[in-house]
DRENDOLO-681681 format. One record per residue: residue number from 1; residue in one letter; x, y, z of N, C-alpha, C, CB in turn. Coordinates in steps of 0.05 Angstrom, whole numbers, plus 5000, padded with zeros to 4 digits. Each point is the difference from the previous one (the first is absolute). Glycine has a CB too. Layout:
% residues N
PT seq type  nc1  nc2  nc3 cac1 cac2 cac3  cc1  cc2  cc3 cbc1 cbc2 cbc3
PT NUM    A    X    Y    Z    X    Y    Z    X    Y    Z    X    Y    Z
...
//
This chain:
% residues 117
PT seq type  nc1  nc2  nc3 cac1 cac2 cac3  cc1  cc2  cc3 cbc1 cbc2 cbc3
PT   1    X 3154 6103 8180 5023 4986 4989 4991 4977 4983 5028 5013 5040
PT   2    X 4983 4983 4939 4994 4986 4979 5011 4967 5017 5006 5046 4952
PT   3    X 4982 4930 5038 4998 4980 5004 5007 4989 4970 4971 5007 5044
PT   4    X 5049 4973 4964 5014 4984 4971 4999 4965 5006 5042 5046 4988
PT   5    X 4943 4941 4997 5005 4973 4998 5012 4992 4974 4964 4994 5032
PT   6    X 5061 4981 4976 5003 4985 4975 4997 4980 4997 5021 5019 4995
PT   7    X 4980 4976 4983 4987 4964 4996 5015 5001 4969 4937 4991 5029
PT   8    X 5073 4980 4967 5006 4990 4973 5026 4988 5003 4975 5033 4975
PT   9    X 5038 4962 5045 5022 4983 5008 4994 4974 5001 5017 5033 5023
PT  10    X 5002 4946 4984 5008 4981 4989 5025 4984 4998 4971 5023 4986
PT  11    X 5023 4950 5003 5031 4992 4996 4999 4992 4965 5013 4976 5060
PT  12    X 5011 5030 4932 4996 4997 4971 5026 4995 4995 4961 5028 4987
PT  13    X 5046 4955 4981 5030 4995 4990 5002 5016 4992 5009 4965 4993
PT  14    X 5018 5031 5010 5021 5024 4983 4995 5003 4968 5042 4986 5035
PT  15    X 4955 5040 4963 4992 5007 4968 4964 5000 4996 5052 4972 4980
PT  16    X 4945 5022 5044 4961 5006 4994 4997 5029 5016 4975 4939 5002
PT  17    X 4992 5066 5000 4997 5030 5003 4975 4996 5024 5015 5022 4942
PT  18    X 4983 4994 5070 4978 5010 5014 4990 5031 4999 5015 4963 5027
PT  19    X 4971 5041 4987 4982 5029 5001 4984 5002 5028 4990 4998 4944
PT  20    X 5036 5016 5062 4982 5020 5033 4980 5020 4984 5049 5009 5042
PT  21    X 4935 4991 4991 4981 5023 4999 5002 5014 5030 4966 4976 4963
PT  22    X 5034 5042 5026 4993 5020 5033 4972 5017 4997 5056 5012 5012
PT  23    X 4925 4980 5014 4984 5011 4994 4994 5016 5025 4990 4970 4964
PT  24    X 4996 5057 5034 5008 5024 5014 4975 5000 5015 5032 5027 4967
PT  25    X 4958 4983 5054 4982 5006 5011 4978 5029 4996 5035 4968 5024
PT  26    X 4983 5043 4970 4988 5021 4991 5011 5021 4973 4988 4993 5049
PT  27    X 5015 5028 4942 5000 5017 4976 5025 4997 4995 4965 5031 5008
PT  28    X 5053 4956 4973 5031 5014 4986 4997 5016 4981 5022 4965 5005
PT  29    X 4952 5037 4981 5000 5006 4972 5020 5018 5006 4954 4990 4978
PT  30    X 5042 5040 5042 5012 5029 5002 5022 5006 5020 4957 5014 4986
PT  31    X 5054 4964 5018 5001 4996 5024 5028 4994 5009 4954 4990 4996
PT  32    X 5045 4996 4990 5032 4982 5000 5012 4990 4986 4993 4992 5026
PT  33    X 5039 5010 4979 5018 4979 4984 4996 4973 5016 5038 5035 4983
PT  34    X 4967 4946 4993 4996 4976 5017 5037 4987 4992 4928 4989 4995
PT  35    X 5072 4992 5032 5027 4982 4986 4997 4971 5007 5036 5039 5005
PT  36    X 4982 4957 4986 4998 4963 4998 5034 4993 5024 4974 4992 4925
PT  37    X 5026 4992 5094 5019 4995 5012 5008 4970 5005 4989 5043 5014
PT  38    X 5030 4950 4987 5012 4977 5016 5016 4987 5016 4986 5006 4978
PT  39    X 5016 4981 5042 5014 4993 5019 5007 4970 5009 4982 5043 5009
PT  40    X 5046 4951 4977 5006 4979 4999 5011 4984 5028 5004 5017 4951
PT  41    X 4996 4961 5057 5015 4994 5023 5017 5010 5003 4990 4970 5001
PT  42    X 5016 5045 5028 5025 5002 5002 5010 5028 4993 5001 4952 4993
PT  43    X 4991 5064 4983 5010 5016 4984 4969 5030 5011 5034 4952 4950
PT  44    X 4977 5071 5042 4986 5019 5004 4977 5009 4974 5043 5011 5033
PT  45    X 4945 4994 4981 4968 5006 4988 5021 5023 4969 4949 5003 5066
PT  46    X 5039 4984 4914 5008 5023 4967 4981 5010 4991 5031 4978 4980
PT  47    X 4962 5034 5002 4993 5018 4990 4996 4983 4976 5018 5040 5025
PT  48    X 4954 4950 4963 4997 4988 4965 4993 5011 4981 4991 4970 5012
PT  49    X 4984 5052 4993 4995 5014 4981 4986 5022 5015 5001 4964 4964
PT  50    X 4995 5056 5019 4984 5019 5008 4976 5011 4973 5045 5011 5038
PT  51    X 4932 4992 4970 4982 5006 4987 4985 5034 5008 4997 4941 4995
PT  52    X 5010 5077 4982 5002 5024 5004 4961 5001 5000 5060 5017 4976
PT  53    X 4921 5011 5037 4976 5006 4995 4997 5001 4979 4994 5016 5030
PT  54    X 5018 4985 4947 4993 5000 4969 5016 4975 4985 4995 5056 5001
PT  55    X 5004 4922 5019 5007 4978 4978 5027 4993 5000 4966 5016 4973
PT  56    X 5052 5006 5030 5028 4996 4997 5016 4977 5009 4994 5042 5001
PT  57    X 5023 4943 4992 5010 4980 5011 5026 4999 5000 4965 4982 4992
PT  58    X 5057 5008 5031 5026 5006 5000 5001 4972 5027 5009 5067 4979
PT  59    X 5018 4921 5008 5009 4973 5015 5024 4997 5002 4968 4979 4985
PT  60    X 5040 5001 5040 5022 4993 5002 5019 4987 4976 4977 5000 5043
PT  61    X 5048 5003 4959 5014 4991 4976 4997 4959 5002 5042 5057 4999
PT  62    X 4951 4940 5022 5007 4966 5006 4971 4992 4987 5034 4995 5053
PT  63    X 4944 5028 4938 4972 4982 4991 4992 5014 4970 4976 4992 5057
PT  64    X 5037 5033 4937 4998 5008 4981 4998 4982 4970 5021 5032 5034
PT  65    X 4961 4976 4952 4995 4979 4973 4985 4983 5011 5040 5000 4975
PT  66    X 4951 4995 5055 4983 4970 5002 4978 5004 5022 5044 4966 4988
PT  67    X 4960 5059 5017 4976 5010 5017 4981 5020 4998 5026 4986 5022
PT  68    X 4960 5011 4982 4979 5030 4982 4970 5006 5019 5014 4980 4938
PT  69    X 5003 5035 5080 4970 5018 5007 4977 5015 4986 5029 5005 5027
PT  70    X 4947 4984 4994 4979 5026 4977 4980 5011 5029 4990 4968 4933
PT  71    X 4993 5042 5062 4979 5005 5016 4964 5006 4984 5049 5021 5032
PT  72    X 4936 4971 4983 4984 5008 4997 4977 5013 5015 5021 4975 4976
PT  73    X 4982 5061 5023 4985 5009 5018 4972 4999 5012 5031 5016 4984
PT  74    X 4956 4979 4991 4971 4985 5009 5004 4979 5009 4976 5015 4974
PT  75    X 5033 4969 5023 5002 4971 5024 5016 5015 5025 5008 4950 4960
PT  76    X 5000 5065 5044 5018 5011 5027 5028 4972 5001 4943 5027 5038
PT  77    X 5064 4956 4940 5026 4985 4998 5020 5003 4987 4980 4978 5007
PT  78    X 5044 5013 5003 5019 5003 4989 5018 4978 4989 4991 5035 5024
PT  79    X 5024 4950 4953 5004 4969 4995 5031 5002 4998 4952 4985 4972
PT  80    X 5055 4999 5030 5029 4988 4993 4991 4980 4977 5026 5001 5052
PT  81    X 4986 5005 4930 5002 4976 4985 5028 4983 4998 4963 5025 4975
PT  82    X 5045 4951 5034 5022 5000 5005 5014 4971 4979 4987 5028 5054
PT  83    X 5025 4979 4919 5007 4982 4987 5026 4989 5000 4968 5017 4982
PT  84    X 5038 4955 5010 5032 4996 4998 5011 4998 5027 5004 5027 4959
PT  85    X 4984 4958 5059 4998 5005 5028 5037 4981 5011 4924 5001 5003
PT  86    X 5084 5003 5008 5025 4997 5015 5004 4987 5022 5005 5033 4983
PT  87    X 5000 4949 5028 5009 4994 5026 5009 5031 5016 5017 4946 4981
PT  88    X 4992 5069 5015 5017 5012 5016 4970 5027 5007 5067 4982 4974
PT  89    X 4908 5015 5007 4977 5020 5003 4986 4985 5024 4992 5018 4946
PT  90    X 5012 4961 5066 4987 4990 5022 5002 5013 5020 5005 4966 4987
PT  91    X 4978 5050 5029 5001 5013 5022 4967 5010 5009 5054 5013 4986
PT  92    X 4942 5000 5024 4965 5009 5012 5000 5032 4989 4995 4968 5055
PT  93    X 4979 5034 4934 4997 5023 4983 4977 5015 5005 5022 4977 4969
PT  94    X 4990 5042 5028 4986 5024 5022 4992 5024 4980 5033 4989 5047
PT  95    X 4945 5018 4952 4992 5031 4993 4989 5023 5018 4991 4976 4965
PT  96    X 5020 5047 5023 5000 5021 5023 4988 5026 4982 5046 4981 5034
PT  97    X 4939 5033 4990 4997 5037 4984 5035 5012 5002 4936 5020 5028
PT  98    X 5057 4999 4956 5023 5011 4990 4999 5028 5010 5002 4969 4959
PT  99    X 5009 5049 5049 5007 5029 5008 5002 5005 4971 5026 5003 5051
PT 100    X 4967 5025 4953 5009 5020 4981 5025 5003 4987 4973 5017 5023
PT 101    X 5051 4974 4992 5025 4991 4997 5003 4971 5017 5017 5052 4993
PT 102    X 4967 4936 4991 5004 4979 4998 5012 4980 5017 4996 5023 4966
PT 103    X 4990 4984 5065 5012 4979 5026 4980 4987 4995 5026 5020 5040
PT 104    X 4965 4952 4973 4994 4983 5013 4974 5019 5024 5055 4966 4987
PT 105    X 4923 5022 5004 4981 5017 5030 4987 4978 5016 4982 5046 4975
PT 106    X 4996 4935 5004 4985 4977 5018 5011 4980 4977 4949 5023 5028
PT 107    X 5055 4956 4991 5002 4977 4987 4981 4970 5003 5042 5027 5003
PT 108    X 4953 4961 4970 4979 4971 5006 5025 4982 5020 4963 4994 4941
PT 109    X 5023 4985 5059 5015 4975 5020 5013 4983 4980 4964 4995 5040
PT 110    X 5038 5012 4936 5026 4972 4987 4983 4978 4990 5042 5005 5039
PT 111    X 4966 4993 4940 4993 4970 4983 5028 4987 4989 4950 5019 4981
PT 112    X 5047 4960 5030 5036 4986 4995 4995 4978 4974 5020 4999 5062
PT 113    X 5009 5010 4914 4999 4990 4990 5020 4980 5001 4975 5032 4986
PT 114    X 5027 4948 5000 5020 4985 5004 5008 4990 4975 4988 4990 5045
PT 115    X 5031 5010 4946 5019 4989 4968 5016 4979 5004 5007 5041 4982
PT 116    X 4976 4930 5007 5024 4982 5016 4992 4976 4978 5005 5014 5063
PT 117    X 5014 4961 4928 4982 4971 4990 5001 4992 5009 4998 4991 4976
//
C-alpha cells in the first residue's frame, strides 16, 4: 500500500497562493489516480481535484480557474497549486490514490491551510 505525505500548508492572506505536495512512498507513475481533498471545520471531507494517470485534471466548481493540479511521476508527487486563495479554502488537505473509478483508497494525514488577515 502506497504511503502519501503532505507538506506545503500554511497560513496565508487572502488573494496569495501556496503549493501542496504529496509525496508517495512508493510507484504512481502506473498506478494511480491521484486526488486532492479537503475538510473544513465542521463540514464533510470534498472532493478538489482529481489528477488522472495521464495528467488529466478535473476540479471542483468552488476552485476552478485558481487551482491546478499536476504530477510528477519520477518524483512519485503530486502538487496543488493553489492561487487566489479565499477564506472560505481554509480547511486540512488531504491527498489520496484513486480507484479505477475513482474512490478514495489510502490517504496522507492532512496539511492545513488557513486563509485569513
Amino acid at each position: 500500500q502506497v504511503q502519501l505525505v503532505e507538506s506545503g500548508g500554511g497560513l496565508v492572506h487572502p488573494g496569495g497562493s501556496l503549493r501542496l505536495a504529496c509525496a508517495a512512498s512508493g510507484s504512481i507513475s502506473s498506478a494511480y489516480h491521484m486526488g486532492w481533498y479537503r475538510q473544513a471545520p465542521g463540514k464533510q471531507r470534498e472532493l478538489v481535484a482529481i489528477i488522472t494517470l495521464v495528467g488529466i485534471t478535473n476540479y471542483a466548481d468552488s476552485v476552478k480557474g485558481r487551482f491546478i493540479g499536476s504530477r510528477d511521476n519520477a518524483k512519485n508527487t503530486v502538487y496543488l497549486q493553489m492561487n487566489s486563495l479565499k477564506p472560505e479554502d481554509t480547511a486540512v488537505y488531504y491527498c489520496a490514490t484513486l480507484s479505477p473509478s475513482l474512490f478514495p483508497q489510502s490517504w496522507g494525514q492532512g496539511t492545513q491551510v488557513t486563509v485569513s488577515s
